[in-house]
GUDRENMI-231479 format. One record per residue (C-alpha): x, y, z; residue in one letter. Coordinates in nm, 2 decimals, decimal comma, padded with zeros to 4 digits. Example, Ala and Ser with C-alpha at 12.3 -4.5 7.8 and 13.67 -1.06 7.14 Angstrom:
BEGIN
((01,23; -00,45; 00,78); "A")
((01,37; -00,11; 00,71); "S")
***
This chain:
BEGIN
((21,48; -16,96; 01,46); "X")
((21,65; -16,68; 01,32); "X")
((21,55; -16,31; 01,46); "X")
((21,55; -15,93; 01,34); "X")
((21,49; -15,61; 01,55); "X")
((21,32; -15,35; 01,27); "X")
((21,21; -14,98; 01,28); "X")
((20,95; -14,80; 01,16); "X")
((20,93; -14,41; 01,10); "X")
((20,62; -14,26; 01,03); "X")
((20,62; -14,01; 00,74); "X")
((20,26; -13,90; 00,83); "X")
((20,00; -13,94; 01,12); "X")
((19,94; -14,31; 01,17); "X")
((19,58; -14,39; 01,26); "X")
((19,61; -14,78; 01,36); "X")
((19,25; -14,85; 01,45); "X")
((19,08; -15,08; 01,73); "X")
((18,79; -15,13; 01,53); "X")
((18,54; -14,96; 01,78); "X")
((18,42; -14,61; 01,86); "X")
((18,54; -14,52; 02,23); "X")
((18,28; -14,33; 02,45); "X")
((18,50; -14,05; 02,49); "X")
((18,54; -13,72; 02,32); "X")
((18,76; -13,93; 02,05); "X")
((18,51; -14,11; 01,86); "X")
((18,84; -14,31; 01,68); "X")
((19,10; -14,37; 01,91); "X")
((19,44; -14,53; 01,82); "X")
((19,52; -14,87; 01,92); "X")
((19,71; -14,88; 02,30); "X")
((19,91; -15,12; 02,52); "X")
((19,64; -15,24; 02,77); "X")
((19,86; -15,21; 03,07); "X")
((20,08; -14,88; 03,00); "X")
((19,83; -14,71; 02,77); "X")
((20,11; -14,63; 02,52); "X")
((20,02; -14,62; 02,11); "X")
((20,12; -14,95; 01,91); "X")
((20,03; -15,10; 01,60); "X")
((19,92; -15,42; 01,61); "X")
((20,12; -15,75; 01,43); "X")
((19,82; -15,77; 01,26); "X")
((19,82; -15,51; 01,09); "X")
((20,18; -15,54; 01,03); "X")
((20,21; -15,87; 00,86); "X")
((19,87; -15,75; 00,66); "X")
((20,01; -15,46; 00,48); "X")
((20,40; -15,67; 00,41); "X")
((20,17; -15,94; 00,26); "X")
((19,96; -15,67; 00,06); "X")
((19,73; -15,94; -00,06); "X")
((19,90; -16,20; -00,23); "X")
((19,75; -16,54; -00,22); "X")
((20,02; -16,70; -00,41); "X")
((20,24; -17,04; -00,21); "X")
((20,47; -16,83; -00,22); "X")
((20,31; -16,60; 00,04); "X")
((20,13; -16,86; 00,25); "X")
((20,43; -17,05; 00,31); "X")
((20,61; -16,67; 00,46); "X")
((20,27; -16,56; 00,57); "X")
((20,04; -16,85; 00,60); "X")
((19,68; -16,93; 00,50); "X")
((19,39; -17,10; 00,67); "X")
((19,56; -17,42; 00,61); "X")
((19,88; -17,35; 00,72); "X")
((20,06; -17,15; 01,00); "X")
((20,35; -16,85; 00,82); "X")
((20,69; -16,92; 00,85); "X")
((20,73; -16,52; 00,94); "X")
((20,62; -16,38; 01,31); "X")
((20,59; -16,04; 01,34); "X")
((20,53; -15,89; 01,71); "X")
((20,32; -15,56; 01,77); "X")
((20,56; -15,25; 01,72); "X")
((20,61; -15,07; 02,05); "X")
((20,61; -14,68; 02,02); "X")
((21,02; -14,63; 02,09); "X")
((21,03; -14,24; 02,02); "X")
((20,74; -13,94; 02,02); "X")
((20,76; -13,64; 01,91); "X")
((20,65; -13,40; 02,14); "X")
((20,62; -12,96; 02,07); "X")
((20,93; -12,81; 02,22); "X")
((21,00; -12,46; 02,32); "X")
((21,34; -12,44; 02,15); "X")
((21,40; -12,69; 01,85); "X")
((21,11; -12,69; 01,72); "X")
((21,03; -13,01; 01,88); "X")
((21,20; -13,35; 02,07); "X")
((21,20; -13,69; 02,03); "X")
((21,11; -13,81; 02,37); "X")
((21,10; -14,21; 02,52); "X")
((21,16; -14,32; 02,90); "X")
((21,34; -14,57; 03,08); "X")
((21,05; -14,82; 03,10); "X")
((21,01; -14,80; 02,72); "X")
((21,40; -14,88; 02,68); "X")
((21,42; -15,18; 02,95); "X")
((21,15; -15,38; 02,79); "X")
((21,31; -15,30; 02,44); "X")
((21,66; -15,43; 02,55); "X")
((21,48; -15,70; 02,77); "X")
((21,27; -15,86; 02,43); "X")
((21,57; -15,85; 02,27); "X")
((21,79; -16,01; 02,47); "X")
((21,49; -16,26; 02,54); "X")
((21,47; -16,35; 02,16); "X")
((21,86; -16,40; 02,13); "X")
((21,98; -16,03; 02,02); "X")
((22,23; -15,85; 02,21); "X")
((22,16; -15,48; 02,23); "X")
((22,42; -15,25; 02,40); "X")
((22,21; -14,99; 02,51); "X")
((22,28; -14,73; 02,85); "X")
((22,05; -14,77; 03,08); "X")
((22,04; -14,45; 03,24); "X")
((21,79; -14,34; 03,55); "X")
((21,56; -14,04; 03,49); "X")
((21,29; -13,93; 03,77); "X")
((21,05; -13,66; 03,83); "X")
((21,07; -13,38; 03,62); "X")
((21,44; -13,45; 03,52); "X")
((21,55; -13,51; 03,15); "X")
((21,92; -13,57; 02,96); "X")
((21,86; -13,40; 02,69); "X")
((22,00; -13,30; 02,37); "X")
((22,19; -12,94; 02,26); "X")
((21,85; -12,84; 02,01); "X")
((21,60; -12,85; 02,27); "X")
((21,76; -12,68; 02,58); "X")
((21,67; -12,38; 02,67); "X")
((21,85; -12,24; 02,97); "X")
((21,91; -12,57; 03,13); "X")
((21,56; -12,68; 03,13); "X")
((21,35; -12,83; 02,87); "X")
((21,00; -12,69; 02,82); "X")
((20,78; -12,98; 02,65); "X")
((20,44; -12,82; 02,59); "X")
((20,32; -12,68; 02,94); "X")
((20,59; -12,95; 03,12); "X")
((20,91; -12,81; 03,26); "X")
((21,19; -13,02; 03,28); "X")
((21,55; -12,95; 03,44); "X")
((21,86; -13,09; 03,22); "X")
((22,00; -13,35; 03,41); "X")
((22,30; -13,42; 03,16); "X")
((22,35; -13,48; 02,82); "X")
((22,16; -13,71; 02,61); "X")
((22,40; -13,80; 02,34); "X")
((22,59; -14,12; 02,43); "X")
((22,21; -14,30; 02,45); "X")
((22,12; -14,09; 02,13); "X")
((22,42; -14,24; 01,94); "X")
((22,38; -14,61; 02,03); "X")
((22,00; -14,54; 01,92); "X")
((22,04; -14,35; 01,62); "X")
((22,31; -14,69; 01,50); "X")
((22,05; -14,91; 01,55); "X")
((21,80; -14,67; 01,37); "X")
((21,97; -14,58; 01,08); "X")
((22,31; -14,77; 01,10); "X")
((22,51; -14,44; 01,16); "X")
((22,49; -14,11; 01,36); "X")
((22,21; -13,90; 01,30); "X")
((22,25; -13,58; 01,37); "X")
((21,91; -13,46; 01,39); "X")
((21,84; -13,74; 01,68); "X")
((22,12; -13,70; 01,85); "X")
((22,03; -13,32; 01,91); "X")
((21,68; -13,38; 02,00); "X")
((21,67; -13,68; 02,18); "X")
((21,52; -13,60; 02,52); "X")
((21,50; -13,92; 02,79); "X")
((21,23; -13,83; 03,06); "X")
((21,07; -14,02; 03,34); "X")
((20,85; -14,27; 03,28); "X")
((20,52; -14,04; 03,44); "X")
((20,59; -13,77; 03,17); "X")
((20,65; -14,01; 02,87); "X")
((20,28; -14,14; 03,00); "X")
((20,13; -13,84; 03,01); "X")
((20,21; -13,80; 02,67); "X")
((20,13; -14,07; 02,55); "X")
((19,79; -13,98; 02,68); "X")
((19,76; -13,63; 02,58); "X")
((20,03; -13,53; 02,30); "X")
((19,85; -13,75; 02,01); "X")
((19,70; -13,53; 01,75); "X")
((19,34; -13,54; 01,77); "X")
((19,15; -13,44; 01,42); "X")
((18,82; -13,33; 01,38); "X")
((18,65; -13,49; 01,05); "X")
((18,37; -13,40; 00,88); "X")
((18,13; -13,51; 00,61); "X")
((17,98; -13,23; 00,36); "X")
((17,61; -13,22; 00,21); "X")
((17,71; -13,24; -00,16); "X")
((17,46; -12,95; -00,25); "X")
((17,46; -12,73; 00,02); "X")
((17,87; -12,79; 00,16); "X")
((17,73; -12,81; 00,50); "X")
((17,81; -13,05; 00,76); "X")
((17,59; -13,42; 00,70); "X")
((17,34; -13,43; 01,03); "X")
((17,56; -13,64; 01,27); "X")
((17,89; -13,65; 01,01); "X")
((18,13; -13,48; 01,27); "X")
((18,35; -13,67; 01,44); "X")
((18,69; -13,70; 01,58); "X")
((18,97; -13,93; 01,53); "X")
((19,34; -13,99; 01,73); "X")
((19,66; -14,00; 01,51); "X")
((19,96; -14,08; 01,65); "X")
((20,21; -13,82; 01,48); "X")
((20,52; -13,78; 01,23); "X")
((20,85; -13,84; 01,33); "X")
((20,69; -14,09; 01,61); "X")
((20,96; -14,39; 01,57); "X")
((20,81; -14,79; 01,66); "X")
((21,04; -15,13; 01,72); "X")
((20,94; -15,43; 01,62); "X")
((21,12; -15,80; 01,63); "X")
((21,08; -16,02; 01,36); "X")
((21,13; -16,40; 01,39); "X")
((21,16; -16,69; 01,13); "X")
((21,25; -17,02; 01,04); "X")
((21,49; -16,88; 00,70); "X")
((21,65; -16,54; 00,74); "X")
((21,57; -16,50; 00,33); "X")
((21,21; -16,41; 00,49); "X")
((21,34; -16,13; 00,65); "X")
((21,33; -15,93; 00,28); "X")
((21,01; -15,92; 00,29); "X")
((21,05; -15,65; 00,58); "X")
((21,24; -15,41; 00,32); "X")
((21,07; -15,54; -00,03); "X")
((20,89; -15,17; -00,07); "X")
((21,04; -14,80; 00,03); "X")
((20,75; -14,76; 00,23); "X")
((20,41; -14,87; 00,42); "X")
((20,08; -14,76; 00,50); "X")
((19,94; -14,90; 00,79); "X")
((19,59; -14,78; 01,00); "X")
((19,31; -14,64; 00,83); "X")
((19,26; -14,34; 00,65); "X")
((19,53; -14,40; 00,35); "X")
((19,32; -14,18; 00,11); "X")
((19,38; -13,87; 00,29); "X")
((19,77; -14,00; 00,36); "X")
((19,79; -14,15; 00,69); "X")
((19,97; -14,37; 00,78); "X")
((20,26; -14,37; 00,60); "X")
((20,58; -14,51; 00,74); "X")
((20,94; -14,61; 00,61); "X")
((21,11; -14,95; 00,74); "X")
((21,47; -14,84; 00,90); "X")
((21,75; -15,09; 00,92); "X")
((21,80; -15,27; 01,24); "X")
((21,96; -15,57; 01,39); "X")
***
């Protein structure tokens, strides 16, 4: 079985549905990990938008049919990197140790070997990169955080497996925080968006057509592993520039671009 570590990079706001309106406030919220809470998009939805409705044998034998199982496995794609508001640099690119030692962990589980530092971040600590200082602290919406060093050597060895080369962009805002503040994100930094539907005569708001909807936002970076019997499968992974994935594609969510990987 051969296996591929792969990126996505979302263009726009990704909405990948559960299917069901929550009780909350959010009447559409975005698909989460069960245990950790944090956004995902589901294999599901993944290997439904590569196939893009073919039927052909050609496409059942990579990605199967009622009669047969696919020769391609796709697993869910973890969030790896959020954007989050920052006080200087506009914003950062935030993930957590957690969210690093299960990468390096699957990996290493499904036979790639990722060399990836490991450091230790607690509290309301951060290594941090040059963009998003701001007199040794870094101010994430209402979170303060003290610089505890330098991001960059864990930027770099990222930003190589992102794009195959250093990225500057990354390596100055890439910000690693403690696993309680990457949470808390997760739980409140996701752009909520209020939707409504108009009366076509009078442009008012339809009785009971307001509702809102979670998106998980631009820039936000996802990994994925990809496993086959014939590495030639793996193409179908890069076959268009882009992807929409999740639910409302008409008003452009949901795009995302497929970076290179290992």
């Amino acid at each position: 079985m051969q296996t591929k570590a792969f990126f996505l990079q979302a263009l726009t706001p990704v909405h990948p549905g559960t299917g069901q309106v929550s009780g909350s406030v959010i009447d559409l919220p975005v698909a989460r990990e069960a245990a950790t809470g944090f956004p995902l998009i589901p294999a599901s939805s993944l290997k439904g938008v590569l196939r893009d409705g073919r039927a052909d044998e050609a496409a059942n034998k990579v990605f199967g049919s009622l009669e047969q199982m696919g020769e391609l496995t796709l697993t869910d794609a973890r969030l790896l990197l959020l954007p989050v508001r920052s006080y200087a640099g506009t914003f950062a690119l935030i993930t957590c140790p957690l969210v690093l030692q299960r990468w390096q962990r699957d990996a290493e589980a499904l036979g790639l070997s990722l060399e990836l530092p490991q450091p230790g971040i607690t509290g309301e600590e951060a290594l941090a990169g040059s963009a998003i200082q701001y007199h040794n602290q870094v101010i994430l919406e209402d979170i303060d955080l003290k610089v505890k060093g330098s991001s960059e050597a864990l930027a770099k060895a990222i930003s190589g497996l992102l794009f195959g080369k250093e990225e500057p962009d990354l390596i100055e805002r890439l910000a690693l925080v403690s696993n309680d503040v990457f949470s808390y994100f997760c739980q409140t930094g996701l752009e909520v968006i209020a939707r409504v539907r108009l009366e076509s005569a009078s442009k008012t708001v339809a009785s009971g057509a307001l509702w809102y909807e979670e998106a998980i936002p631009a820039e936000a970076v996802f990994s994925s592993f990809a496993l086959a019997k014939d590495a030639a499968h793996f193409a179908e992974l890069h076959r268009r520039p882009y992807l929409q994935i999740g639910g409302e594609a008409s008003v452009g969510r949901g795009l995302l671009r497929v970076l290179g990987g290992v």
